[in-house]
PLY file of the C-alpha trace (Angstrom):
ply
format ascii 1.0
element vertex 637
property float x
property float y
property float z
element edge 636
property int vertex1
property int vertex2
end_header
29.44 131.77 74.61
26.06 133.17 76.39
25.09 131.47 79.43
22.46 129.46 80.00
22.27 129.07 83.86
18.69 131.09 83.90
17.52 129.73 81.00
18.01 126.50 82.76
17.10 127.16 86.33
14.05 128.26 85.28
13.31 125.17 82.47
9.82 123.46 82.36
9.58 119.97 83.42
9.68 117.32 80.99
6.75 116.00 79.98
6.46 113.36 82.73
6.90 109.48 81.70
7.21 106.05 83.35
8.61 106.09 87.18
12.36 105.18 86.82
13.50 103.17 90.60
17.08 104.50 91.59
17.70 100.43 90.48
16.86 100.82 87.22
18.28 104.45 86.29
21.34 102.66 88.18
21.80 99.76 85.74
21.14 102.17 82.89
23.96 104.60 83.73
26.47 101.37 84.49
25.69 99.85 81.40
26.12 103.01 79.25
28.70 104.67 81.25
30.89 105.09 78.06
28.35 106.72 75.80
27.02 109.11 78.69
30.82 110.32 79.44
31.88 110.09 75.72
27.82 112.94 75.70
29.31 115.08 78.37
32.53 115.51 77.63
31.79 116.50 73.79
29.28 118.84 75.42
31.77 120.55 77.63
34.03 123.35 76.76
37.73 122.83 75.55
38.47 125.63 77.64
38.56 123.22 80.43
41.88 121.78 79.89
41.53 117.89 78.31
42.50 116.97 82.05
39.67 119.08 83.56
37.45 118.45 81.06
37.75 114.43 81.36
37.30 114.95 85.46
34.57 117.09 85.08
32.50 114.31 82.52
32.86 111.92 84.64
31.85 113.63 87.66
28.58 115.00 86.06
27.60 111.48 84.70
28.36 110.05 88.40
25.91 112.89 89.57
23.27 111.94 87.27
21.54 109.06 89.10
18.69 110.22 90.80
18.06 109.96 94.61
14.53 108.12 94.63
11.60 107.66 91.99
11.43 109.52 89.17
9.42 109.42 85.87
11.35 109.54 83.23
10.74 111.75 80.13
8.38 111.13 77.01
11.85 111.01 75.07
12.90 107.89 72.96
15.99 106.80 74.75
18.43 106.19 71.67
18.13 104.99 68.19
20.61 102.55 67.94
19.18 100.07 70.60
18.24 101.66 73.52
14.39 102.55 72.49
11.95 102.10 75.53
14.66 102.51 78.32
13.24 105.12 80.28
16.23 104.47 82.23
18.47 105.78 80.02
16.34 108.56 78.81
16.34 109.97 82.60
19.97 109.93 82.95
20.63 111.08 79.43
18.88 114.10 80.28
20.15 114.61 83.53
23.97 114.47 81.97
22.82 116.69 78.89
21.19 119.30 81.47
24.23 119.29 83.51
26.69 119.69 81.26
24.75 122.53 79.16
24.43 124.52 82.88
28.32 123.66 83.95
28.85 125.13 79.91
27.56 127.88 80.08
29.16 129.40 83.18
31.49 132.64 82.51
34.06 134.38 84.61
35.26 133.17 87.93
32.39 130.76 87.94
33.71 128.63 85.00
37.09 127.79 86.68
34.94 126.36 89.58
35.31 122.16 89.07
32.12 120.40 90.14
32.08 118.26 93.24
32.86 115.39 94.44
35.53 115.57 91.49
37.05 111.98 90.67
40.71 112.51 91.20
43.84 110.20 90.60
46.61 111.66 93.05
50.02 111.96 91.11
48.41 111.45 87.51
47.16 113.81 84.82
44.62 111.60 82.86
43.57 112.70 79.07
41.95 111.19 75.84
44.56 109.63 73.26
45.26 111.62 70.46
42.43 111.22 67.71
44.77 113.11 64.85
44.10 116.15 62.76
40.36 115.93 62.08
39.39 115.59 65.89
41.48 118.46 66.75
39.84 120.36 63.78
36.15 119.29 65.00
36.99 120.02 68.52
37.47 123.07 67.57
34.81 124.08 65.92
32.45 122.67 68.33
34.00 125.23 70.93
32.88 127.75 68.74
29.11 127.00 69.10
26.87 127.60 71.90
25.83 125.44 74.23
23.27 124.14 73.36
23.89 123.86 69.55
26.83 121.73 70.69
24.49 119.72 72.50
22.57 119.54 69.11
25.18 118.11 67.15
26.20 115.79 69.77
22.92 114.31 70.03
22.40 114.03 66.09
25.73 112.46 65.69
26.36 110.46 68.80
22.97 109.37 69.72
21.22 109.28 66.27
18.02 111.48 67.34
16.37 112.99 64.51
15.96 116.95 64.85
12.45 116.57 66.35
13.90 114.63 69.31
16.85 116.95 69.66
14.29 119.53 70.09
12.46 117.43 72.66
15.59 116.81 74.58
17.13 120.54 74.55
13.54 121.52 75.82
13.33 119.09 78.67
17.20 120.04 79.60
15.88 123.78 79.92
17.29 125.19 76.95
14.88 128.39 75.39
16.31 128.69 71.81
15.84 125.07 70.76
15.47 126.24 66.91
18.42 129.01 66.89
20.75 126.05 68.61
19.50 123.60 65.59
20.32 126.67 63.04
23.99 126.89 64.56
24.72 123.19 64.67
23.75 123.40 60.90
26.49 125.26 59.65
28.69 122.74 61.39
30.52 120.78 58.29
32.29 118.35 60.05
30.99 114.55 59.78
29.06 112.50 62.42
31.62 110.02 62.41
34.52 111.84 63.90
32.53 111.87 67.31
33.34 108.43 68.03
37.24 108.77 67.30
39.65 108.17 70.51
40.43 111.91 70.58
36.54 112.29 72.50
36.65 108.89 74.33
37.26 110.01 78.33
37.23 106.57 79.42
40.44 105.13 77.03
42.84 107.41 78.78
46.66 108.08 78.78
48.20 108.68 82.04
51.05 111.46 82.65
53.03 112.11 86.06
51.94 115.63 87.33
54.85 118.07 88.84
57.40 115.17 90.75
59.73 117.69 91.48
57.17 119.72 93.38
55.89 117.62 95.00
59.25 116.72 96.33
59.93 120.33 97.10
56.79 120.57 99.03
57.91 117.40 101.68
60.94 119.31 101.80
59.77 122.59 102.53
58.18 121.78 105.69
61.82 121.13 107.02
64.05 123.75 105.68
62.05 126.05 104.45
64.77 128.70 103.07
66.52 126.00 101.15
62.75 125.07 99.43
62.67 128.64 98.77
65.63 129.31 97.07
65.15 126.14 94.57
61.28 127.38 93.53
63.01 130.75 93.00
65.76 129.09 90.31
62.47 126.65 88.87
60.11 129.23 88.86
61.97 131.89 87.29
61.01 132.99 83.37
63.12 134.33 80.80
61.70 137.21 78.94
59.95 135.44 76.44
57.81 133.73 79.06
58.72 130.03 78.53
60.84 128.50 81.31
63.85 126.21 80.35
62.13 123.26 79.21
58.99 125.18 77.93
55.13 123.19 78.28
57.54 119.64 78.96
56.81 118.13 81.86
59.53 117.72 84.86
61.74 115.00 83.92
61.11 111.50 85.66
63.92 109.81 84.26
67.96 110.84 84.40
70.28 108.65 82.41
73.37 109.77 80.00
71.41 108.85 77.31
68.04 110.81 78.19
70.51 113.85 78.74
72.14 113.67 76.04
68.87 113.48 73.95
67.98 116.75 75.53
71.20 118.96 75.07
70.71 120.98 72.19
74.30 121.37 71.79
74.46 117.51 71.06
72.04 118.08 67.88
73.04 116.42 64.70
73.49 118.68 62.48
74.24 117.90 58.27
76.10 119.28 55.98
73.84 121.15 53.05
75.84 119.01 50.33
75.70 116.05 51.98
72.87 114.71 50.38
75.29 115.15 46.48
77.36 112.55 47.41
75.90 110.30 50.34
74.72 106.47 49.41
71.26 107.31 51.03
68.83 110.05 49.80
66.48 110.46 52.55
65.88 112.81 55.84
68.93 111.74 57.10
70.85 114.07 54.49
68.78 117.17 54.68
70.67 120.51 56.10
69.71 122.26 58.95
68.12 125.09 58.15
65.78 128.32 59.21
66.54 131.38 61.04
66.46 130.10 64.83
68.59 126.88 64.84
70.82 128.97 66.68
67.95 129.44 69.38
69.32 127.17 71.97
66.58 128.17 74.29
64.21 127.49 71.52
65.59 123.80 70.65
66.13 123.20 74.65
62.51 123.63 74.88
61.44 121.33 71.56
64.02 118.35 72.61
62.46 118.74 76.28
58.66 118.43 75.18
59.29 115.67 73.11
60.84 113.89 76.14
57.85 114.28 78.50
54.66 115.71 76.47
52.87 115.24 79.59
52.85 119.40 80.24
49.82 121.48 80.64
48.78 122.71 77.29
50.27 120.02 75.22
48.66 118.88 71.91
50.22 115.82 70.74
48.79 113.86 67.73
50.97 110.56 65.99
50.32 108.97 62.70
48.66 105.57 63.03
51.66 102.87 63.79
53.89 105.70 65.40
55.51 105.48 69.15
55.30 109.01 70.48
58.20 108.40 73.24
61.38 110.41 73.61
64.37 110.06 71.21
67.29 107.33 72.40
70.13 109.88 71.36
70.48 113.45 70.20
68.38 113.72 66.70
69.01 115.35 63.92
68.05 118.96 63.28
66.12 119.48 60.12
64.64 123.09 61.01
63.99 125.76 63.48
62.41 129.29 62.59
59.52 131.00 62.59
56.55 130.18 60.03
53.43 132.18 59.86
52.74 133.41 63.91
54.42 130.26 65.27
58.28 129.08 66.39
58.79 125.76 64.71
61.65 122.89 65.23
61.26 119.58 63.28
63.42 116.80 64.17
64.48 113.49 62.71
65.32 110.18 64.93
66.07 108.00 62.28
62.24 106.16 62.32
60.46 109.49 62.95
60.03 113.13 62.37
58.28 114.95 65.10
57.47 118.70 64.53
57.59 121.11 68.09
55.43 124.05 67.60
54.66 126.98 70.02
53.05 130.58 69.66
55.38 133.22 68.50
53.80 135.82 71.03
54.60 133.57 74.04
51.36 132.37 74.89
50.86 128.67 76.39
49.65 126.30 73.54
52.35 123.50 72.48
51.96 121.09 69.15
54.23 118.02 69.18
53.55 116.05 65.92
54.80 112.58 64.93
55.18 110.64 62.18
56.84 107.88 61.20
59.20 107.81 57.71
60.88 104.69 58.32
62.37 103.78 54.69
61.02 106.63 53.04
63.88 107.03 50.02
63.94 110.00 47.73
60.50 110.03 46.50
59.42 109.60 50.04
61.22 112.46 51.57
60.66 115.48 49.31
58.61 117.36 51.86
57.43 117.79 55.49
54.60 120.11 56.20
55.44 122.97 58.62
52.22 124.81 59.02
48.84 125.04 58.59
46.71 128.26 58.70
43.40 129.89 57.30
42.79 126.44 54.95
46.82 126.64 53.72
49.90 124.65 54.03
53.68 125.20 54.00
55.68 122.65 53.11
59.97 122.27 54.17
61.11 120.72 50.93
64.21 118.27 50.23
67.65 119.72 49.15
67.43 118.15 46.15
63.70 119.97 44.96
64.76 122.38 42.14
61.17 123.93 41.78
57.80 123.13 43.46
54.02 124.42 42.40
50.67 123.86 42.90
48.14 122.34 40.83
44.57 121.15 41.09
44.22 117.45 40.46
40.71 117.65 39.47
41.89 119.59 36.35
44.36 117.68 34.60
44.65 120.00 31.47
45.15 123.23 33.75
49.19 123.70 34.30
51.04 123.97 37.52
51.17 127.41 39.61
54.60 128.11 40.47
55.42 128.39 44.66
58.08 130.69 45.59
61.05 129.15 47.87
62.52 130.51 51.38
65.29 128.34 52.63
63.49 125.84 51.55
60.30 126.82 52.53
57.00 127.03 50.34
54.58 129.84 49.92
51.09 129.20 51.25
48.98 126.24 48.97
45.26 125.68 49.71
45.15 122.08 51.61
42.07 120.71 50.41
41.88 117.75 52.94
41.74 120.10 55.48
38.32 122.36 53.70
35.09 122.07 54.84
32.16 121.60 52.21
31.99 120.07 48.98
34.80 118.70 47.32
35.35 121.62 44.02
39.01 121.36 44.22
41.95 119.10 44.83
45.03 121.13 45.27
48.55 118.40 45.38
52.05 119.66 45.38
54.28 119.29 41.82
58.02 118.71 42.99
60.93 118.77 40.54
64.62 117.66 41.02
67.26 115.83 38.87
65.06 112.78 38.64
62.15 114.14 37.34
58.75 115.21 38.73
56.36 113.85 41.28
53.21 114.92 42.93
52.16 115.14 46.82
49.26 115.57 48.93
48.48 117.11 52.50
46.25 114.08 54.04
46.09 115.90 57.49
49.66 114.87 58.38
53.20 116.12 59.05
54.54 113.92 55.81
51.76 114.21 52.37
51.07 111.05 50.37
53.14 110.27 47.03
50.95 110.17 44.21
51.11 107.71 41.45
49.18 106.04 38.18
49.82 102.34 36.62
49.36 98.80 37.22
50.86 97.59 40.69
54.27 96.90 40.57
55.04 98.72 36.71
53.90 102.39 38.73
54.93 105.79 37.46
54.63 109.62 39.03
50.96 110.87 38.79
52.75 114.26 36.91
52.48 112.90 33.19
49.44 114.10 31.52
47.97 110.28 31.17
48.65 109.66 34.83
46.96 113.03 35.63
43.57 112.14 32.97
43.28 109.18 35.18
43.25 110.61 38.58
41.13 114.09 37.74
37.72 112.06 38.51
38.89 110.49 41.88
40.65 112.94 43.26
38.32 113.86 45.96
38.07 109.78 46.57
41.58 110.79 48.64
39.74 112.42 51.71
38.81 109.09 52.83
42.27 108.44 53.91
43.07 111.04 55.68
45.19 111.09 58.94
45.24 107.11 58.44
49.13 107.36 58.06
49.34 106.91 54.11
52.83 106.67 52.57
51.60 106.74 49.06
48.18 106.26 46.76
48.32 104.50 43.48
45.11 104.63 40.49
45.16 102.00 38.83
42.70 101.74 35.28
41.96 98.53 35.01
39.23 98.03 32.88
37.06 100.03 30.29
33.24 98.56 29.80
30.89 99.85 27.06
27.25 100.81 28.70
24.78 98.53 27.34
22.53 101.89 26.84
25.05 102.75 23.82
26.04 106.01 25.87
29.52 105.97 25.77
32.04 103.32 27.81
32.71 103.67 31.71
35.87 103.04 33.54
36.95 101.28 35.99
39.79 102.64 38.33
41.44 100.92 41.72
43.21 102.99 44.14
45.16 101.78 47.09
46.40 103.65 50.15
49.75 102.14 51.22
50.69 103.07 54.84
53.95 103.78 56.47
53.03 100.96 59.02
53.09 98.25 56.27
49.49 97.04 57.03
46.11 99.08 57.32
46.24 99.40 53.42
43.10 101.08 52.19
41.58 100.02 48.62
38.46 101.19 46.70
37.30 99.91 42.73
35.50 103.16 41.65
33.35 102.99 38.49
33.00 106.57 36.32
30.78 107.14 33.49
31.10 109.39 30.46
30.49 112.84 31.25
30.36 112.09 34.77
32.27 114.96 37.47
33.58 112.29 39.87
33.79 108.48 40.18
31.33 106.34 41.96
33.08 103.89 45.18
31.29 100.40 43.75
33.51 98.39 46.70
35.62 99.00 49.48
38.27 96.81 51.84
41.25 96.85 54.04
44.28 95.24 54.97
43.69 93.22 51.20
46.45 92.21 49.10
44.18 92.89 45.47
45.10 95.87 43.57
48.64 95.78 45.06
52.47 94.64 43.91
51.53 91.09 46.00
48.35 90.46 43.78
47.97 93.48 40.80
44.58 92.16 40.00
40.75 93.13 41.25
36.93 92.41 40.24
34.32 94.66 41.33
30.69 95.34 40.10
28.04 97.92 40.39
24.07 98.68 39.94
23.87 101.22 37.01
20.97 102.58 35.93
20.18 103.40 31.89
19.25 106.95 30.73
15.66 104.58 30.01
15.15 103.80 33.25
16.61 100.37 33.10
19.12 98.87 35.70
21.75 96.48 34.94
24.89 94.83 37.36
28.06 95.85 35.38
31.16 94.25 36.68
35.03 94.08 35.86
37.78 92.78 36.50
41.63 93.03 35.98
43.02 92.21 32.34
43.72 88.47 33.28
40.25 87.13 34.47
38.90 85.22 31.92
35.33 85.06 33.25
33.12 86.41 35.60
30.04 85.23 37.31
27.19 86.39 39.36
24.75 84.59 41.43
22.39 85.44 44.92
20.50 88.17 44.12
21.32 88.53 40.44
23.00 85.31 38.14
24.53 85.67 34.99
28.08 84.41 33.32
30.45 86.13 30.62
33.38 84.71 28.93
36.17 87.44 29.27
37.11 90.24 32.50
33.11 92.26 31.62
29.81 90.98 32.39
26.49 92.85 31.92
23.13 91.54 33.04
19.51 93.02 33.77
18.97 93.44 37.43
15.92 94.94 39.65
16.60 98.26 41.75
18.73 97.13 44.88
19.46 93.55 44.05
22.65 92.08 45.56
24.76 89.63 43.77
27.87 87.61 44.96
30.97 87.91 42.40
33.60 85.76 41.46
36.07 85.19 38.74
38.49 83.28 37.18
42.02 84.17 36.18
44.20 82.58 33.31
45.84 80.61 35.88
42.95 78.81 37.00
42.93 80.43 40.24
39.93 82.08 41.38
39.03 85.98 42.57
36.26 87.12 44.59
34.44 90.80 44.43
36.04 93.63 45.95
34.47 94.01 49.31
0 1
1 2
2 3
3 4
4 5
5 6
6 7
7 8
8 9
9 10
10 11
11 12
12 13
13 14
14 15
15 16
16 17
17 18
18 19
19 20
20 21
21 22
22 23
23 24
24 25
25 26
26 27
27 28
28 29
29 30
30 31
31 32
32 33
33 34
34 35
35 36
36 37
37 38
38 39
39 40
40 41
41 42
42 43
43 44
44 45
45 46
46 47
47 48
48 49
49 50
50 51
51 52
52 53
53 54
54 55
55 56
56 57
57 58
58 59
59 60
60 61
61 62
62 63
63 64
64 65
65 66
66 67
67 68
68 69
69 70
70 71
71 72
72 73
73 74
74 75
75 76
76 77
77 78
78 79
79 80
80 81
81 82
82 83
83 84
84 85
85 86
86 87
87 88
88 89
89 90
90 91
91 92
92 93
93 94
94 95
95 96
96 97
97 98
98 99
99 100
100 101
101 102
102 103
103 104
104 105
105 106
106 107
107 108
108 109
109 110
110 111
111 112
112 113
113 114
114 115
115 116
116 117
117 118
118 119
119 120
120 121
121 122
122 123
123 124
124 125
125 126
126 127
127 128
128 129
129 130
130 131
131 132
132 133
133 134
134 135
135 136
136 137
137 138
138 139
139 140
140 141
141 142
142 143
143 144
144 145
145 146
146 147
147 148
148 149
149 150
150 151
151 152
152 153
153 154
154 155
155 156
156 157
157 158
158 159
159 160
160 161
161 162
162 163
163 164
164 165
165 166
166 167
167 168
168 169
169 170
170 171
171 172
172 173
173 174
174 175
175 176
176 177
177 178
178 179
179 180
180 181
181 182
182 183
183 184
184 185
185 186
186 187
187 188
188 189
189 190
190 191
191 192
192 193
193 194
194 195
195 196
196 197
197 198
198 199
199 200
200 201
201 202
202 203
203 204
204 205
205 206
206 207
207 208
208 209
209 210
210 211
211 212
212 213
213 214
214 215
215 216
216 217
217 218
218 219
219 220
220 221
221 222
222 223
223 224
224 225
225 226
226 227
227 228
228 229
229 230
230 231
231 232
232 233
233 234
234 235
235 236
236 237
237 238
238 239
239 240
240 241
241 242
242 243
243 244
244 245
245 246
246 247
247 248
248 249
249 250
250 251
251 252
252 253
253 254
254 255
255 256
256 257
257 258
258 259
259 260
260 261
261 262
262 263
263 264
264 265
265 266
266 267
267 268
268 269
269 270
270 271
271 272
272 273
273 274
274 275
275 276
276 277
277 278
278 279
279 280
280 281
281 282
282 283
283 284
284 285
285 286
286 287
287 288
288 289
289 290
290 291
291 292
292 293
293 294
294 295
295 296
296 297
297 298
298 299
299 300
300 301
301 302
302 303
303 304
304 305
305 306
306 307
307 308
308 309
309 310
310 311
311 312
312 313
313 314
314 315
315 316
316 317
317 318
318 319
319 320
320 321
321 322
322 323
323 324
324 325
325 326
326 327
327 328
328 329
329 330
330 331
331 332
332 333
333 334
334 335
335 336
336 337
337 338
338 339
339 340
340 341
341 342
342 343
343 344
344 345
345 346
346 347
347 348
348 349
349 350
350 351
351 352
352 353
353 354
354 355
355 356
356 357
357 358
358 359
359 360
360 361
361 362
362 363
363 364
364 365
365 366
366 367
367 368
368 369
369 370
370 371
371 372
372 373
373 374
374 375
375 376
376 377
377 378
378 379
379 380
380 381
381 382
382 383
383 384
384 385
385 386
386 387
387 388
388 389
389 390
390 391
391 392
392 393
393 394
394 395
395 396
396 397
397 398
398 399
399 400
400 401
401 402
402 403
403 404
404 405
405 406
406 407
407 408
408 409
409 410
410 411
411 412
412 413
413 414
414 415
415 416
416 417
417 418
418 419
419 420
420 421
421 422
422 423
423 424
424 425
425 426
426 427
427 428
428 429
429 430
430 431
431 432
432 433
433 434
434 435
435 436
436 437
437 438
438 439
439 440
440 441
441 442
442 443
443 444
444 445
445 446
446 447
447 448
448 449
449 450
450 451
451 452
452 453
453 454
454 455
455 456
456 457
457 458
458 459
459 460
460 461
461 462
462 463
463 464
464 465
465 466
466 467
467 468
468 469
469 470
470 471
471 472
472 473
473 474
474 475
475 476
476 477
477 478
478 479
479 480
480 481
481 482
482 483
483 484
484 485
485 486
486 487
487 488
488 489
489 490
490 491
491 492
492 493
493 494
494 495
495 496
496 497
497 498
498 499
499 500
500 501
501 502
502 503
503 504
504 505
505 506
506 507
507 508
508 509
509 510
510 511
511 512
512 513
513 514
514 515
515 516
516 517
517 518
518 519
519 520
520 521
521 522
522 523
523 524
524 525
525 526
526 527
527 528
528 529
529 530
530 531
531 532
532 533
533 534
534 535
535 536
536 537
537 538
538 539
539 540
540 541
541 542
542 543
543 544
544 545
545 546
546 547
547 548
548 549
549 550
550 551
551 552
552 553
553 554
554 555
555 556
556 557
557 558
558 559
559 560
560 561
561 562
562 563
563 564
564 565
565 566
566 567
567 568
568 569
569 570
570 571
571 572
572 573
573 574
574 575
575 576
576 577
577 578
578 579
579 580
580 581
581 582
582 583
583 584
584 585
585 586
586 587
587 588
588 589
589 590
590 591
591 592
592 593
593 594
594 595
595 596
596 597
597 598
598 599
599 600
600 601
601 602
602 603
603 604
604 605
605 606
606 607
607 608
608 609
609 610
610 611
611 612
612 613
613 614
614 615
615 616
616 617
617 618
618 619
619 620
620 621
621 622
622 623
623 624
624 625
625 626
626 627
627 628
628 629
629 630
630 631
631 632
632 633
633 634
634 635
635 636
């Protein structure tokens, strides 16, 4: 990353605006203290340390109020209600100036923390974890420049158009306003992702720093040979450069219990034909296996960080519903070896899995993943992903998986690819959750044991998402070749539920309606996300047309019970427009509606679960039907 400290030292004024009172740029800064932090610390390199990085945010938005009068820039202050607040717009400047100067520092000079620096003696404060995607963004925005992370920041967060970007890069001092808005354009990832908890630096989690030194340092003033000679037996490395418990923190709590938990040698290990004859077919029977689960050093160091995550260079991310504390009791050992450049242990509690991943080559860098797998049965419990790399996944399959391939959803008549096995272990499959750019592909997993054959897919998560086709309640596997017909056209529908925790996805085809154009008959499909958390349950009615490449979302809602086991029926409608030009509302519902009606924007009745009727070009209409009971639905929404 270039530096921009001349660039900026030597940047124009702004074009001068309305004198801002140290009151008023006051009140502005206090009232949108959250937004300016969330602006700085997106802005700010990862290289920072989350700690660092959340310190040094706050410290540059504290720095931002002015000392007297200032004008303010000629620079709208926000889009989404903060227009004509030259307030804002001062302060919003100052923090984006700031933070693209304290950016773009190199060598010594970047280590340097800006002062005053907030500080919380004893603590280590960080963002919560905002799952896979956020780690994937943050990523990529430390890849840019300065100032074309300041770009998207500004386009995403604060909703300027490019020509105020501009406006606002030039005022902050930055030279190549057009080469920044280039770079920021081959950034895929969406707007949306900025306001996640993983980049909110004001919704913190809270971790002890080093106890134990700090105790050693009261009791070094006093007998300083004995202080000595315990840093010496702390401090020491083995040859691989981790010490004993790795990137955990020190521990803060000593019970028999917590001990236990963290003695490798206490590990639960399972026999690899337990799973032929035990009453249960889940986690709980699968083997130990990989080439380092004798690695006691290794598993020390997993069992330790799992304990206390609170250790420098810790990346811990939980699916949505999942404590991320320390085991009660020893767990059970699933795997430990080395996949792709990385050491990897996963783990198994009894409610959770939790994956412990560090660099092969020694480097600091530790990923501690949760997820929760509560009740997961045999088709719940077929696979755990180990890694991801370059766009690819490898999976850890069951015991009881005879074969596993790959196939690509969105191409129902193509066959499976066959994945070679390693202990268990998968060769690379492309993870298309995890691919920037349009959707071309949808790449599952095909698993095959005694029972028959089921599909998976990577959602971003340590456990993928069990496919399947039917009505709620009278399911089947998404492998059969009607099952897979009905999914190819929605496949890509599935990236909207990523890292929300999703145990399984069902399509369901409810209804077929024939276009009143004469063109063919559309279909109407409803697919629910059930989560491992039992609520958050995600549900879309999507509407495809003949010829059509993928399905159209006509209404969305959450935490509903329609298009589920509870209530297996759904009504939904859309605006279509004829090959003549004419547009019509088109809605459905499930097989035991009996009629439908419309009214608000567009009105019209029809005996039966279809109802067509002219509408104008973005009229709204109100749904509602009724079922054979005599009980009513409502649209989808």
């Amino acid at each position: 990353m270039q530096s921009q400290d001349a660039a900026q030292s030597a940047a124009p004024p702004s074009p001068a605006g309305p004198v801002v009172d140290v009151e008023q740029a006051e009140a502005a800064l206090v009232e949108h203290y959250p937004r300016l932090v969330r602006l700085a610390y997106l802005m700010l390199p990862s290289g920072l340390g989350r700690s660092g990085r959340v310190l040094t945010a706050h410290s540059l938005v504290q720095r931002a109020l002015p000392r007297n009068r200032t004008p303010a820039p000629l620079i709208p202050a926000q889009q989404a209600g903060r227009d004509g607040d030259p307030g804002y717009a001062l302060v919003r400047l100052q923090v984006v100036r700031t933070a693209l100067r304290r950016a773009g520092r190199t060598g010594w000079r970047a280590a340097l923390p800006p002062l005053p620096l907030p500080r919380v003696w004893g603590l280590k404060l960080f963002p919560r974890s905002g799952g896979a995607d956020a780690l994937a963004l943050d990523q990529r925005l430390d890849a840019l420049s300065g100032p074309a992370r300041a770009a998207h920041v500004l386009r995403g967060l604060e909703r300027l158009p490019d020509g105020e970007v501009r406006k606002v890069l030039a005022a902050a001092g930055v030279t190549g306003v057009d080469a920044a808005l280039d770079e920021a354009d081959r950034l895929p990832d969406p707007y949306r992702l900025l306001g996640s908890p993983g980049f909110d630096p004001c919704s913190l989690q809270a971790r002890p720093t080093d106890l134990l030194r700090r105790r050693r340092r009261l009791k070094a003033a006093l007998v300083a040979g004995a202080a000595l000679a315990v840093c010496g037996t702390l401090l020491g490395l083995p040859g691989d450069g981790w010490g004993p418990d790795g990137a955990a923190a020190p521990p803060y709590a000593r019970n028999p219990a917590a001990q236990a938990a963290l003695d490798p040698g206490k590990l639960s290990r399972v026999s690899p034909a337990a799973w032929k004859t035990s009453a249960r077919t889940d986690f709980s029977v699968w083997p130990a296996r990989g080439g380092l689960t004798g690695d006691r050093a290794l598993l020390r160091r997993a069992l330790a960080v799992w304990a206390r995550p609170g250790g420098g260079g810790v990346q811990v991310s939980a699916t949505p519903g999942t404590p991320s504390g320390g085991p009660a009791g020893p767990p059970q050992l699933l795997y430990a070896g080395t996949v792709d450049t990385a050491r990897v242990v996963v783990l198994y509690d009894g409610l959770r899995l939790a994956r412990y991943a560090e660099p092969e080559d020694g480097a600091r860098g530790v990923v501690l993943d949760f997820a929760r797998v509560d009740g997961a049965g045999r088709a719940g419990s077929g696979a755990v992903v180990l890694s991801r790399a370059d766009g690819n996944v490898r999976y850890l399959l069951a015991p009881w998986v005879r074969a596993a391939g790959g196939r690509d959803l969105r191409r129902p008549g193509a066959g499976a690819t066959d994945l070679a096995l390693t202990d268990g272990v998968t060769a690379p499959l492309a993870s298309s959750a995890l691919r920037p750019g349009p959707c071309t592909a949808w790449y599952v997993l095909q698993l095959t044991d005694g029972t028959g054959t089921r599909l998976v897919t990577d959602l971003g998560e340590l456990v993928p998402a069990r496919l399947t086709a039917g009505r709620p309640g009278r399911t089947r596997e998404a492998s059969g070749a009607g099952a897979l017909r009905t999914w190819a056209p929605y496949a890509c529908s599935l990236s909207t539920v990523r890292a929300a925790g999703v145990r399984s996805v069902n399509a369901w085809a409810f209804a077929e309606q024939p276009l009143p154009d004469a063109s063919g008959e559309a279909a109407w499909v409803c697919t629910r996300a059930e989560t491992w958390r039992g609520g958050g349950a995600r549900v879309l009615a999507q509407f495809h047309t003949p010829g059509g490449r993928f399905g159209a979302v006509a209404a969305k809602a959450e935490d509903v019970p329609e298009c589920g086991e509870r209530a297996p029926r759904v009504l939904a409608g859309v605006l279509w427009k004829s090959a003549a030009g004419d547009w019509y509302l088109l809605a459905a519902g499930s097989r035991d509606t009996v009629s439908v009606r419309a009214s608000g924007g567009v009105e019209g009745t029809a005996r039966g679960p279809l109802l067509t009727v002219r509408a104008e070009e973005g009229a709204r209409a109100d749904l509602r039907g009724t079922l054979e009971n005599g009980r009513s639905v409502d649209g989808l929404r």
